[in-house]
N, C-alpha and C positions, 0 to 999 in steps of 0.2 A: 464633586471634589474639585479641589483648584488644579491648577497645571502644576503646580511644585509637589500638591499630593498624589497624583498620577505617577508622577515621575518618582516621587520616591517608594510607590508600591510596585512598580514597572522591576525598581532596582532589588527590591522584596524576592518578588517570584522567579527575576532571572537567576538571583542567589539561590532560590530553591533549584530551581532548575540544574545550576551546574553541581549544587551537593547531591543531588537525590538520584540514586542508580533507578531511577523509574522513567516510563515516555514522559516526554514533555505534556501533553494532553489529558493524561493523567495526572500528571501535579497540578498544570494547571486548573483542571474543576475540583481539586480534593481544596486548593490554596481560595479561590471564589467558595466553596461552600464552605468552607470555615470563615467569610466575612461576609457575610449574605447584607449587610449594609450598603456596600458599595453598590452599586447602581448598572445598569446594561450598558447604558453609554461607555459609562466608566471602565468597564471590564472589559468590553469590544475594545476599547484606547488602550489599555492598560496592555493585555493579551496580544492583541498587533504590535506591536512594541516590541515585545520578546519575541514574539516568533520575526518580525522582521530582524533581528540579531540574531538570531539562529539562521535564518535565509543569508544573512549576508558574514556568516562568523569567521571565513578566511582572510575576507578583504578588511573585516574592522580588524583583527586578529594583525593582520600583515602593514598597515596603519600604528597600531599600537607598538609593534616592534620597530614599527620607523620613528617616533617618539618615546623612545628606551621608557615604554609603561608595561606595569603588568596588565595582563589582560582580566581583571576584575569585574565584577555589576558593574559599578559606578563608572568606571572607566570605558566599559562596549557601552552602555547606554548616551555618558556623554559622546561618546564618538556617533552614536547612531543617531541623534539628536543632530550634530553638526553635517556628516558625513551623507547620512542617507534622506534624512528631509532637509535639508537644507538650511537649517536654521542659524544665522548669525549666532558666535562664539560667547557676543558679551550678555547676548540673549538668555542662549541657555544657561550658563555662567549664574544669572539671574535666577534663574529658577533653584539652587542649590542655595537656598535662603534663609537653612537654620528657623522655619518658623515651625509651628507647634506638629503639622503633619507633613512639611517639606524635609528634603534631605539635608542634613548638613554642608554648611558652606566648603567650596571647592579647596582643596590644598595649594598650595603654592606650584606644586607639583601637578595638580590637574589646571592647574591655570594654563600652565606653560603649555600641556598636551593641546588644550582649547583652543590655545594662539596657532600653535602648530596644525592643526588641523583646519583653522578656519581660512573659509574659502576655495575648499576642496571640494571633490568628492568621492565615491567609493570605490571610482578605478583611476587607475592609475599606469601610465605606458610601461613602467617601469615593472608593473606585475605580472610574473609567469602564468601562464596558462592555467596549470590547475587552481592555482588562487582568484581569478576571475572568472573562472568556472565551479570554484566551490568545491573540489575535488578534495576528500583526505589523502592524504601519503599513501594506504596500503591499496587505496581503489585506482592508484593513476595510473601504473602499468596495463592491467587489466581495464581499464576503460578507453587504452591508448590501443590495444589491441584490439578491443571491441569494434569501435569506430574509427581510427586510424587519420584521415586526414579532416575528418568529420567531429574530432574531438567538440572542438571549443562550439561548434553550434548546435551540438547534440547534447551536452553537458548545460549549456546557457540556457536551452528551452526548460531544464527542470529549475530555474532560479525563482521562477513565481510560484503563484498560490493554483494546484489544479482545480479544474471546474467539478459544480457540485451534480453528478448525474444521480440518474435516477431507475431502476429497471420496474418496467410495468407487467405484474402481474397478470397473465392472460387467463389466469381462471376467473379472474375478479373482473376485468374489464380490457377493453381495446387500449390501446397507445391515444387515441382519440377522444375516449371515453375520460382518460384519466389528463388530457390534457385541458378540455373542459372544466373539470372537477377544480384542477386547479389555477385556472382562470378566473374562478369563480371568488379566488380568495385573494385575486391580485398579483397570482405566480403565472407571469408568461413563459412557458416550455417552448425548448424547440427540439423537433427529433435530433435524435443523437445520428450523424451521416454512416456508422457503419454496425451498429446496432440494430435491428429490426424492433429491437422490444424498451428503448431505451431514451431515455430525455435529458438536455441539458438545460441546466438553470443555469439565467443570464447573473446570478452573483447567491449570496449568499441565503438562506432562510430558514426557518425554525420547520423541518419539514417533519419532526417527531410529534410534531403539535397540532400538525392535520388530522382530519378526519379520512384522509385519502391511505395515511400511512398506518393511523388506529385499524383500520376496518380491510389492510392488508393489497389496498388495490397498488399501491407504491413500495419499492424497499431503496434506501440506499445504496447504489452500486456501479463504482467507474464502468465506463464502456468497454475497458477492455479488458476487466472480469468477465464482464457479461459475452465476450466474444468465446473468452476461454471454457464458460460453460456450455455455449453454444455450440462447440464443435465435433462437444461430446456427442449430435444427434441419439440422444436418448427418443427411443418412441413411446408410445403406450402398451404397458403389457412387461417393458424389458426389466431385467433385475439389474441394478448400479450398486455398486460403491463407492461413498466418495470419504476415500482416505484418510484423508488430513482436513476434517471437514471444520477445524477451528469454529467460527462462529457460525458457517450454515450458510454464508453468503451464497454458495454455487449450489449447494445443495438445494437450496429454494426453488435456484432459477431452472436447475435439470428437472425435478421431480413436477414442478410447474409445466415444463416441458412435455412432461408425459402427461399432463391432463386426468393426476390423480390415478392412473390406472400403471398397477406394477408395482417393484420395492424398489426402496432408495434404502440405502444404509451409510449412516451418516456417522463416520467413527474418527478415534482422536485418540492421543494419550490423556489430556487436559480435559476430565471429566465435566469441569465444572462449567468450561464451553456449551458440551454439550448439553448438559442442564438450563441453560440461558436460552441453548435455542430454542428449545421446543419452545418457547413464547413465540417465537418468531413462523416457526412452522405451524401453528396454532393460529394468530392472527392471519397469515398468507391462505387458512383453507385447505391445506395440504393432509392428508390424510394418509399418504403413502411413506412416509421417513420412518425410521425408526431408528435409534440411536444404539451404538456400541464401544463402550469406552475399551480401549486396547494398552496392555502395560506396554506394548512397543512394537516394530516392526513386526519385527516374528512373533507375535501373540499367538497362542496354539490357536485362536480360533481363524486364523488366516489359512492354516495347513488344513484346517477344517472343512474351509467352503473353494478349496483351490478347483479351478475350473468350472466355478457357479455362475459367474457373471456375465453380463451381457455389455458392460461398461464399467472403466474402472477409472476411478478419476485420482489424480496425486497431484495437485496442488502442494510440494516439497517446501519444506522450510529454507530458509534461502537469504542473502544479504540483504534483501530489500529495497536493492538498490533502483529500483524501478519504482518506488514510493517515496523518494526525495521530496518529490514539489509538497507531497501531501504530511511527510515527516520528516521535515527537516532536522532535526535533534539527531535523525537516527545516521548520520554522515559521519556525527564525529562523538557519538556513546553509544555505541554499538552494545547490546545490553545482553544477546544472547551469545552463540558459537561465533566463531571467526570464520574464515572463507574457508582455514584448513582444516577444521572441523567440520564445516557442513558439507563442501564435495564429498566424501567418504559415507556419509550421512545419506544426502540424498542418493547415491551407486545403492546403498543397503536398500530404500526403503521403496525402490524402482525395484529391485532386484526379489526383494520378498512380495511387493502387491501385486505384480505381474503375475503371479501365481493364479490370483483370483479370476483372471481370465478367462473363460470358456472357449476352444476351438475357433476360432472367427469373431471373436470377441476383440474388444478393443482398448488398452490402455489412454490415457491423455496424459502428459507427463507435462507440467505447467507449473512454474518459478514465476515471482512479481521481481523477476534481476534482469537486469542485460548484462552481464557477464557470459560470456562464452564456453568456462570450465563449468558454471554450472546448466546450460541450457542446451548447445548443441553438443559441447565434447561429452556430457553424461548421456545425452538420446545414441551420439553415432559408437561413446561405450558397448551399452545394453546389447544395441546392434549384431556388434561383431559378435558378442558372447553369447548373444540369443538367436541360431538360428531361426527358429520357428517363426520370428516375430518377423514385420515390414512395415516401413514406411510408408503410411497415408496419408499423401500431399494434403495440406489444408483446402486446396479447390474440389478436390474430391470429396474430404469429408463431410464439407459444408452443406446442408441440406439447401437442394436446389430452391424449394419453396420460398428462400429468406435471398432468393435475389444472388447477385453476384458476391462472391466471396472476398471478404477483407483483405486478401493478397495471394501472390501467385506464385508467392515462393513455398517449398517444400513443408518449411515450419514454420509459423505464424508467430512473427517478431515484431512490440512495438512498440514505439518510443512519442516520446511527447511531443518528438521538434519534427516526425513525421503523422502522427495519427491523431494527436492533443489529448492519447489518452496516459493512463500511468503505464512507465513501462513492464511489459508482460510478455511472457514466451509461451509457448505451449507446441508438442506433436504427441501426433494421432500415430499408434505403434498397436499393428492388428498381427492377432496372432493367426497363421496360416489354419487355415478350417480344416485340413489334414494335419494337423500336427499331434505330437503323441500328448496323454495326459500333462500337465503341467509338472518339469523335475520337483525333487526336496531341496528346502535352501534351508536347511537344520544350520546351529551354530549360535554364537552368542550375539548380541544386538550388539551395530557399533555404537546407538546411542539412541537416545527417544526421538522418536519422530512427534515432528510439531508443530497443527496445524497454524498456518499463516492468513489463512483467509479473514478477509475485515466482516 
């Protein structure tokens, strides 16, 4: 493709993007496999394009209002053109050339924005804080409390693309075994620093297309899921459920954990997740999952198996605010509940699976948010309302075997400008080994619970 017709499919799929109530990542493979002509090169240019406008869409957004333009395709794109790579104005100007697959020639009106813009760049002294940090409106307060004077360099570290990890299968092979493996194909790994079971790749790769990942010795998974699974110390032998098991991500890494021996119960509203997984728990070798679709929190078969488990994992639907680097779209189309819907959401659906807990048994209560109403104020909730339960500092719960523990605080908080991984919350909430059967939480659902897991 030439560079006029890049650019004018760039300004194609970002239009789709901003009409379509769908992820970005999803339009974009449905918009590529409906033109399977265009080329890899072409699609990797094409795809970095949009998603770099979407990475930077407050400060073109904040630019554009300073050139009285609408924020349109052709408008973020020429500004990203000028603004973010650097490109002379008469340059790209050039590129909107009316020829058979370029975009039409620029307006009088985008002339003027080009002139305005040329010789800039994407920041500016004169831009507030949350627009240089990429912050929507209803996350600023709540992110200002969050991190407080920590705002703008805690926010800034989620402005790039997250690294692509990896978690290694230990039924299948060592950390060792499978960094070989992929050596072999040209993919240098490096251990993941707070991960025991986990790899990072120095940039991008087709890693669905190994034989490492076919034959289950690899899964895709940030490090600091992989923490979150980890803290559950599931052994072999113990019974788990993992909640909100969405695609199976954690579910793999626990039931892996236990070395095949024991149940894992892998349940969800979203049936057809868990239908998808079993491929995933099939390739992995895992013989221990077994799937349970639930119409909601309080599904009778929760009141059913109340005080059965030995591990309970809730992975809560959540803002996902800790998944910016990695979905950027989801900052400013937010496609599910709002923040005021989901706190109420997640109190219910802590409140009903805690049930499932056995005497000495253990919750993990785990959001991909750094927000505070939904990660400590919902744990220190539960708390007060639950005697029975208590806090199990992260260094205690950590199995001593995997080394020193990811942090020393209470509850295991992390962020990308302290750990480089996506940000992720989790505590460990044991129900006292004397305490009476687990009460009734009867009543109607506040709403579906829904797993979030990648």
């Amino acid at each position: 493709m030439t560079p006029a017709a890049r650019l004018a499919t760039a300004i194609d799929l970002l239009a789709d993007v901003m009409d379509t109530p769908r992820p970005a990542d999803a339009i974009t493979s449905a918009f590529f496999r409906n033109r399977r002509y265009i080329g890899a090169k072409d699609r990797a240019d094409i795809a970095g394009q949009v998603y770099r406008v979407l990475r930077h869409w407050a400060r073109l957004h904040w630019w554009l209002e300073r050139g009285n333009h609408m924020p349109d395709p052709r408008a973020l794109i020429l500004a990203d053109c000028i603004l973010a790579q650097g490109r002379d104005a008469d340059a790209v100007a050039g590129l909107f050339n009316g020829s058979k697959f370029g975009p039409p020639p620029l307006s009088d009106r985008e002339r003027r924005l080009a002139r305005t813009l040329d010789s800039h760049t994407l920041d500016h002294p004169s831009q507030p804080d949350e627009v240089r940090a990429e912050v929507p409106d209803w996350a600023v307060e709540p992110m200002r409390a969050a991190f407080g004077d920590r705002f703008l360099v805690e926010l800034s570290a989620m402005l790039g693309e997250a690294p692509l990890d990896l978690r290694v299968n230990p039924v299948k092979a060592t950390r060792e075994q499978a960094m070989a493996a992929l050596a072999e194909v040209g993919i240098n790994a490096a251990l993941t620093p707070l991960s025991p079971v986990g790899l990072r790749l120095p940039g991008r790769a087709p890693i669905m297309a190994l034989d490492a990942y076919k034959n289950g010795m690899i899964e895709i998974q940030d490090e600091g899921s992989q923490l979150v699974a980890l803290i559950a110390d599931a052994k072999p032998g113990m019974q788990v459920v993992d909640f909100c098991a969405g695609a199976g991500g954690k579910t793999l890494a626990i039931a892996a954990m236990m070395e095949n021996k024991g149940r894992v119960v892998a349940s969800d509203v979203l049936e057809g997740r868990l239908t998808r997984a079993k491929e995933r728990f099939r390739r992995a070798g895992l013989h221990n999952i077994e799937t349970r679709a639930l119409k909601n929190e309080r599904d009778p078969w929760v009141k059913r198996h109340k005080g059965k488990f030995d591990r309970v994992i809730i992975d809560a639907p959540c803002s996902g605010t800790g998944t910016w680097r990695r979905n950027p779209d989801s900052r400013w189309r937010p496609l599910g509940p709002g923040l005021s819907d989901l706190v109420p959401l997640q109190a219910s659906i802590l409140e009903s699976a805690s049930r499932l807990a056995r005497p000495g048994g253990r919750v993990i209560y785990a959001t991909c948010s750094l927000l505070p109403e939904e990660n400590e104020r919902q744990v220190e909730a539960f708390l007060a309302a639950h005697p029975d339960f208590t806090l199990v500092p992260v260094a205690q719960a950590w199995p001593a075997a995997w080394g020193k523990a990811p942090t020393d605080s209470p509850m295991l908080r992390l962020t990308p400008a302290q750990h480089d991984t996506d940000g992720f919350f989790a505590a460990v909430l044991e129900r006292r080994a004397d305490s009476a059967e687990p009460a009734e939480a009867d009543g109607e659902p506040a709403a579906s619970a829904v797993g979030t897991e990648q």
